[in-house]
KOLFIRO-426905 format. One record per residue (C-alpha): residue in three letters; x, y, z. Coordinates in Angstrom, 3 decimals, m for minus. Example, Ala and Ser with C-alpha at 12.3 -4.5 7.8 and 13.67 -1.06 7.14 Angstrom:
% KOLFIRO-426905
site code->ALA; X->12.300; Y->m4.500; Z->7.800
site code->SER; X->13.670; Y->m1.060; Z->7.140
This chain:
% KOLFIRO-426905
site code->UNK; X->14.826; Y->6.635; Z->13.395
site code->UNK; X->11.091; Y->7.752; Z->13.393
site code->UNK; X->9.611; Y->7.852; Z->9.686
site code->UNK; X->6.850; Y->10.126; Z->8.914
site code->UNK; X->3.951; Y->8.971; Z->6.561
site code->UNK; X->3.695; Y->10.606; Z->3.349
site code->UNK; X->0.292; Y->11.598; Z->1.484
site code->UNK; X->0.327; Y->7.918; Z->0.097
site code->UNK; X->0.831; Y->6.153; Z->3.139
site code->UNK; X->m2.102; Y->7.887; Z->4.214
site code->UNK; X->m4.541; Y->7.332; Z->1.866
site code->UNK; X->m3.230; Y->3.507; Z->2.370
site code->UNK; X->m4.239; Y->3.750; Z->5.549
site code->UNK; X->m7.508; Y->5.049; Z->5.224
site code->UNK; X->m7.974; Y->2.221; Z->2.205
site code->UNK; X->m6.443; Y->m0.880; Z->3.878
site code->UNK; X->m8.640; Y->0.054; Z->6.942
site code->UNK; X->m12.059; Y->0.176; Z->5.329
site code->UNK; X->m11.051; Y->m1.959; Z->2.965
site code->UNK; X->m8.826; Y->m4.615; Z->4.466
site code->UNK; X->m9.977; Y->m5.383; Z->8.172
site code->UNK; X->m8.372; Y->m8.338; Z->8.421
site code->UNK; X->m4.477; Y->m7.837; Z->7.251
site code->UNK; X->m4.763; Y->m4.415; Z->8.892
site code->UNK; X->m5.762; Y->m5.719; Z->11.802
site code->UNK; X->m3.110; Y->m8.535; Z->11.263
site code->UNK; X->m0.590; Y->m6.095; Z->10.904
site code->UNK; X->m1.638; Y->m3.735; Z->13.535
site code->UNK; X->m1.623; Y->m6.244; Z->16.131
site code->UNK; X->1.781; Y->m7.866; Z->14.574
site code->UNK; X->2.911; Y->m4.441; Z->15.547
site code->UNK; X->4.393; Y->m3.856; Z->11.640
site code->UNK; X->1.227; Y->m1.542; Z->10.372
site code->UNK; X->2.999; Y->2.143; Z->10.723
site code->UNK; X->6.232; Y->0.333; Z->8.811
site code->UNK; X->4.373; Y->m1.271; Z->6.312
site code->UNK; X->2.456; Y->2.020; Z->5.808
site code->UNK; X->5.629; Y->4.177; Z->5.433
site code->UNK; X->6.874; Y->1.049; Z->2.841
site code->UNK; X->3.881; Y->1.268; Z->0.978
site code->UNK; X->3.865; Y->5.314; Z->0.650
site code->UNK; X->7.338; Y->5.653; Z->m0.251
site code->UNK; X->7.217; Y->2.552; Z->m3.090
site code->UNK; X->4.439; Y->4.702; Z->m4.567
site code->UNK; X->6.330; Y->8.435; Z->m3.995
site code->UNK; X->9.528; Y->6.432; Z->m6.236
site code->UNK; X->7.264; Y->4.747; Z->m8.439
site code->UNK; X->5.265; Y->7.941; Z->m9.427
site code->UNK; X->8.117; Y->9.827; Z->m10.021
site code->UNK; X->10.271; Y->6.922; Z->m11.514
site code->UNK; X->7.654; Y->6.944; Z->m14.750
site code->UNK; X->7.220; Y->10.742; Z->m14.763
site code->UNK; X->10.849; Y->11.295; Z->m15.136
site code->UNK; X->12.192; Y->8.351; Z->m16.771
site code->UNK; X->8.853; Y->6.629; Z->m18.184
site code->UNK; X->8.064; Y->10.271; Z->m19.401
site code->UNK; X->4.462; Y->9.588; Z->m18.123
site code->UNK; X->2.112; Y->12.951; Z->m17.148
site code->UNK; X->1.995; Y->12.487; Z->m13.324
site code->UNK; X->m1.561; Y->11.422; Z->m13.585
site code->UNK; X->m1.082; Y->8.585; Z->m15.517
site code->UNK; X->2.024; Y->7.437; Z->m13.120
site code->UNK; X->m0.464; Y->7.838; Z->m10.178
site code->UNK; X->m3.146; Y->5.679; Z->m12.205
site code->UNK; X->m0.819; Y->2.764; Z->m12.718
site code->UNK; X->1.338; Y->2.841; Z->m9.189
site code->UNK; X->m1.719; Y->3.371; Z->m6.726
site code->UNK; X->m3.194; Y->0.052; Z->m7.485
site code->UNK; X->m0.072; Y->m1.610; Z->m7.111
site code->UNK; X->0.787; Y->m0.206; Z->m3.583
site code->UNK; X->m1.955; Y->1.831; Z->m1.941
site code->UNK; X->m5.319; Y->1.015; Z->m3.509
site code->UNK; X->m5.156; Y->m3.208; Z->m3.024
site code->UNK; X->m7.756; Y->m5.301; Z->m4.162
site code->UNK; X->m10.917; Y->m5.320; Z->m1.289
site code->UNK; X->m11.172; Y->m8.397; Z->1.089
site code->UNK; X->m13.773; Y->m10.822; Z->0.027
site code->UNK; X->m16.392; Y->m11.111; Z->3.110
site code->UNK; X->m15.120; Y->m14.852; Z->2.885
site code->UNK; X->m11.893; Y->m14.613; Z->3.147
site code->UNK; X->m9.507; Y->m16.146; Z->5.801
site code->UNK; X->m6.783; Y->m14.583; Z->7.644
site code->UNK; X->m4.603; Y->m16.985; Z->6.678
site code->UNK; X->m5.686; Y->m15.655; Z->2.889
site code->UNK; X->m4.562; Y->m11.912; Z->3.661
site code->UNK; X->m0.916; Y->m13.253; Z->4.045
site code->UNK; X->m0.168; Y->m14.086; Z->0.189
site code->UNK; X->m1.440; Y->m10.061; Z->m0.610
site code->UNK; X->1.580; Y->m8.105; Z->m1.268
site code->UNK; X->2.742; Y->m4.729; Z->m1.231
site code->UNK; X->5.677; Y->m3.816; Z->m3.577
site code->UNK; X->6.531; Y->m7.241; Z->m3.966
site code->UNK; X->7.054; Y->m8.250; Z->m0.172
site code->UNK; X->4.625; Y->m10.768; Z->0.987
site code->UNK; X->2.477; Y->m9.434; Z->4.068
């Protein structure tokens, strides 16, 4: 079945390129980059909406708290190793 990126998974995208060569490229070339996209995106989609509804968050404040959790990760440092961009997660699952 052929998942379709949501608005999050594309603004991951556009992040995790410029922002983190190295696992993207790890994952692109591992073959698991569109997946892990889609994985990140919809985390973030049920996350938002998860504290709007339940946490009884505005939206804006959801999207403040989940983003950096899922879509906006912490930059590469010029230094870093490959082997380094393994331990960075995404929802919990190591990459």
């Amino acid at each position: 079945m052929n998942q379709v990126k949501n608005h999050w998974a594309r603004m991951a995208e556009l992040h995790w390129k410029k922002f983190l060569p190295k696992m993207y490229r790890k994952l692109q070339e591992a073959g698991t980059l569109e997946q892990e996209l889609i994985k990140a995106g919809n985390q973030a989609s049920e996350a938002i909406a998860a504290l709007g509804s339940d946490g009884g968050l505005r939206r804006e404040e959801a999207v403040e708290i989940v983003l950096p959790q899922y879509i906006l990760l912490p930059p590469e440092s010029p230094d870093q190793e490959p082997s380094e961009t393994d331990t960075r997660t995404t929802g919990g699952t190591t990459m």
